[in-house]
N, C-alpha and C positions, 0 to 999 in steps of 0.2 A: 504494500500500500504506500502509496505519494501523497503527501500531501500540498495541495496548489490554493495559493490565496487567493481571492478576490477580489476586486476593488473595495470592496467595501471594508476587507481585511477577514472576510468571512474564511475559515477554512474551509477547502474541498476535498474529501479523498477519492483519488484516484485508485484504480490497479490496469493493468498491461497484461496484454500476452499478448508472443508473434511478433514476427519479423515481416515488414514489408511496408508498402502502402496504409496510413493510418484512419481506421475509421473510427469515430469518436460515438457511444451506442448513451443513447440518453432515451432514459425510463418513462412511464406513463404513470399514473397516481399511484400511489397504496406500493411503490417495489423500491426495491434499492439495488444497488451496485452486483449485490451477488443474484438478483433475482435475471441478472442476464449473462451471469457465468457461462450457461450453456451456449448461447448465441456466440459469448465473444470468444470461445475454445473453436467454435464450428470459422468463425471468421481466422484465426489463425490457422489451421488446419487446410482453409482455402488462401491461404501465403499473404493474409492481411495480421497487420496489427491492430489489435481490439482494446482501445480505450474505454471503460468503465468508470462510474463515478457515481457518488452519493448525491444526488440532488438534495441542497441546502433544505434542513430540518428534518434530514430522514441521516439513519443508519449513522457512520462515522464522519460525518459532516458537522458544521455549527449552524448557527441560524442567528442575520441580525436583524432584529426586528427595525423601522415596520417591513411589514412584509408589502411585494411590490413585484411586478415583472421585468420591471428594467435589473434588479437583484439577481435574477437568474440568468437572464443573458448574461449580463456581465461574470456570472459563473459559470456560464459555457462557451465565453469568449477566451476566458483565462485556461479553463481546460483543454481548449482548443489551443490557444500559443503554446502552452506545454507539449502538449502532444506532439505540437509537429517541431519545435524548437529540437525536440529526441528521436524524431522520426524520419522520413526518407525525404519529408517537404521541405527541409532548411527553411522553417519559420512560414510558408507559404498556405498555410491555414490546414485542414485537416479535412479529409469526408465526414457527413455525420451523417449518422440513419435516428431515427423520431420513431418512437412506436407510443398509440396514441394522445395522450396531453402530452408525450414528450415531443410525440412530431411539430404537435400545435406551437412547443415552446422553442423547437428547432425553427420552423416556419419563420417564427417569429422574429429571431435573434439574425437568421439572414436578413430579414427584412432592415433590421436594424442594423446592418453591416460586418459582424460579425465573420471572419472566411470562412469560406469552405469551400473545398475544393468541385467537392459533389454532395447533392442533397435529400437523402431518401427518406422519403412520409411512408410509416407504415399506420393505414387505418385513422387517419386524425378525424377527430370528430369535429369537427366545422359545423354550427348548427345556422351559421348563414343568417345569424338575426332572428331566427326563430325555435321556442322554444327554449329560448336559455332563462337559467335558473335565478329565483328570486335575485335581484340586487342587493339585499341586504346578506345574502350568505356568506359571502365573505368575513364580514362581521361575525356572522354568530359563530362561526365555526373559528374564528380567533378566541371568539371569548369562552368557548368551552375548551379552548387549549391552554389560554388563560386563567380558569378556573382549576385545572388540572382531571379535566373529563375529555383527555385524548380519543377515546373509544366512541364517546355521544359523538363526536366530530367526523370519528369515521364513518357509523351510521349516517349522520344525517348527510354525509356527502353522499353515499350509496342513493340514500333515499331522493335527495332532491337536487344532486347535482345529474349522477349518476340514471337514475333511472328505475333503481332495482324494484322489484314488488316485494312487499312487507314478508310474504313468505320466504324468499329466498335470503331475504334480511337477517331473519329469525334464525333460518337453519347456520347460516354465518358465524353468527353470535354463538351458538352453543357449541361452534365446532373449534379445536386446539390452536385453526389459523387465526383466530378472530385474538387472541393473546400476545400473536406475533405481528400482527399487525394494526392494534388496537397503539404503540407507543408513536406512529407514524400521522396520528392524528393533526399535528400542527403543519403537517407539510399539506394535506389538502386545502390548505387556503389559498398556497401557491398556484396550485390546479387552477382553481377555482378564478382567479385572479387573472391569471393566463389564457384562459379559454374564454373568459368572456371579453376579454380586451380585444381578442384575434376572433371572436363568434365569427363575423366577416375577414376574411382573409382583406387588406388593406392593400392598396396600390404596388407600395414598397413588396413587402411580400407577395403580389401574382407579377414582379416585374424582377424577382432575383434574376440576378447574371448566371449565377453558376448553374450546372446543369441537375435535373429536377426529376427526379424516380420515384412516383406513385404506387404502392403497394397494399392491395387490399388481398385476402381470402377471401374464397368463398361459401363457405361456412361461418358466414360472423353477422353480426348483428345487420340487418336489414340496412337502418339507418347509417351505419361506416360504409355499406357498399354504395347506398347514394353520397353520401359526405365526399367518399373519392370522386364517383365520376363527375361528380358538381365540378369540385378544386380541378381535376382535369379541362373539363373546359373552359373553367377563367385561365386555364393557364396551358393553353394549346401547344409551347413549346416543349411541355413536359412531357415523361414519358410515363403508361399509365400499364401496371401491369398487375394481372392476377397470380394470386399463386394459391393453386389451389393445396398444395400441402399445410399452409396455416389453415387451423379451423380454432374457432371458440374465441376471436379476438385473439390469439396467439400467433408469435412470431417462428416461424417453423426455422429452427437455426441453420442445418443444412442448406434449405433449398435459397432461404437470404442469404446466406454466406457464398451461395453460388452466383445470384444475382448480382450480389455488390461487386464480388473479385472480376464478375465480367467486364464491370463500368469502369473499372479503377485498373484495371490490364494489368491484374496481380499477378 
C-alpha cells in the first residue's frame, strides 16, 4: 500500500500490480480498494498495470470534511500523477476505467481536466435530470454519519439514492455483509454528491479529448443499459460496447481486462 496526498492534504491509499500500461480502477458506492483486487490481478495478467485506491472516507483513506466533489477529483487527479509519475506514461496522465458512481466521478474529473490517457464508463448511472434523489440527502446522510449511525446512512442511501425495495433492504441488514459495510456509511455522501452534480453529463464532460469506452452488461439493471446508450449518443465519438460476461451490475475482470489491454496496445 502507497500512500498519495491530496490537495487538500487528505491521505489516499493506493496499491499496484503489473507491469505495463497504467490503468487507474476507481470504485462505485459501498466498495473499497480491495473490492476490485480481482479486476486489477485480471488487468495485470492482461500486461497492464492496475492502480487501486481507497476513495476518500472509505477503507485506509482519510476524509476532510466538508465533503464536496471537487474533493475527489482532486483525489483522483493526485492518484492519477502518481500512477503515471511510476509508470510507463512519464507523468502523461494514466487510463482510468469508472464502474458505476465511480464512472460518474471519473466522467467527471475528465470533464474537469484531470489526464487521462483513455476513458472507460463501466454502467454509470446518469439519470439525465430525472428521477434523482431528494436534494436534501446529502444532508441527512452527513448527519447520521455525524451522529455516529454509519449503517442508517447506508440504508437510507440503498433506499433513496439507490433504489432498493424494502425487502431486499431487510434481507441486507440481517446478513454478515451488512457489518462490513455498514463503517463505509460516511462515504455515500460523496456518491450522492457526485451523481447529482453530473445527473446530466455537462458540456465539459460529453466534449473530453481523450478517447471514450462505454461499457454496459447485459444482465444489469434495465435503467444502466439505457443510462449507457443515452451517454453514447451525447457522445457519438465514443465507443459503446456490450459485454455480455458482466451480469448483476458486475464488472467481469477477465473479459474488461481484455477490453482495456486492446485500447491501451498492452
Amino acid at each position: 500500500m502507497d500512500i498519495v496526498t491530496s490537495a487538500d492534504g487528505t491521505p489516499i491509499a493506493t496499491h499496484s500490480i503489473g507491469q505495463g500500461p497504467t490503468i487507474v480502477i476507481v470504485n462505485g458506492a459501498l466498495s473499497r480498494a480491495q473490492d476490485a483486487a480481482e479486476v486489477a490481478r485480471a488487468m495485470a495478467d492482461a500486461g497492464l498495470r492496475a492502480v487501486t485506491y481507497d476513495r476518500r472516507a472509505r477503507g485506509d483513506s482519510g476524509e476532510t470534511p466538508p465533503a464536496a466533489p471537487e474533493r475527489e477529483v482532486e483525489d483522483l487527479a493526485a492518484v492519477v500523477a502518481a500512477a503515471s509519475e511510476t509508470g510507463t506514461e512519464a507523468g502523461g496522465g494514466a487510463a482510468v476505467l469508472g464502474h458505476a458512481s465511480g464512472a460518474i466521478l471519473a466522467h467527471f474529473a475528465a470533464g474537469e481536466g484531470v489526464p487521462m490517457t483513455h476513458l472507460f464508463l463501466s454502467e454509470p448511472p446518469f439519470r439525465f435530470g430525472q428521477g434523482d434523489p431528494a436534494p436534501d440527502l446529502a444532508d441527512r446522510l452527513q448527519a447520521m454519519a455525524d451522529e455516529g449511525r454509519p449503517g442508517d446512512a447506508v440504508v437510507a442511501f440503498q433506499r433513496e439514492a439507490v433504489g432498493l425495495p424494502d425487502a431486499a433492504i431487510e434481507q441486507f441488514r440481517a446478513s454478515p455483509l451488512f457489518d462490513t459495510t455498514a463503517p463505509l456509511g460516511a462515504s455515500t455522501v460523496y456518491d450522492v454528491l457526485v451523481t447529482q452534480r453530473a445527473s446530466m453529463p455537462s458540456r465539459a464532460m460529453r466534449e473530453v479529448r481523450m478517447p471514450v469506452t462505454i461499457l454496459c452488461g447485459v444482465e444489469t439493471m434495465p435503467f444502466l443499459v439505457s443510462a449507457a446508450a443515452r451517454l453514447a449518443e451525447l457522445m457519438p465519438d465514443a465507443e459503446y460496447l456490450e459485454v455480455p460476461e458482466s451480469v448483476g451490475h458486475g464488472i467481469h475482470p477477465e473479459a474488461t481486462a481484455r477490453i482495456v489491454a486492446e485500447r491501451l496496445e498492452a
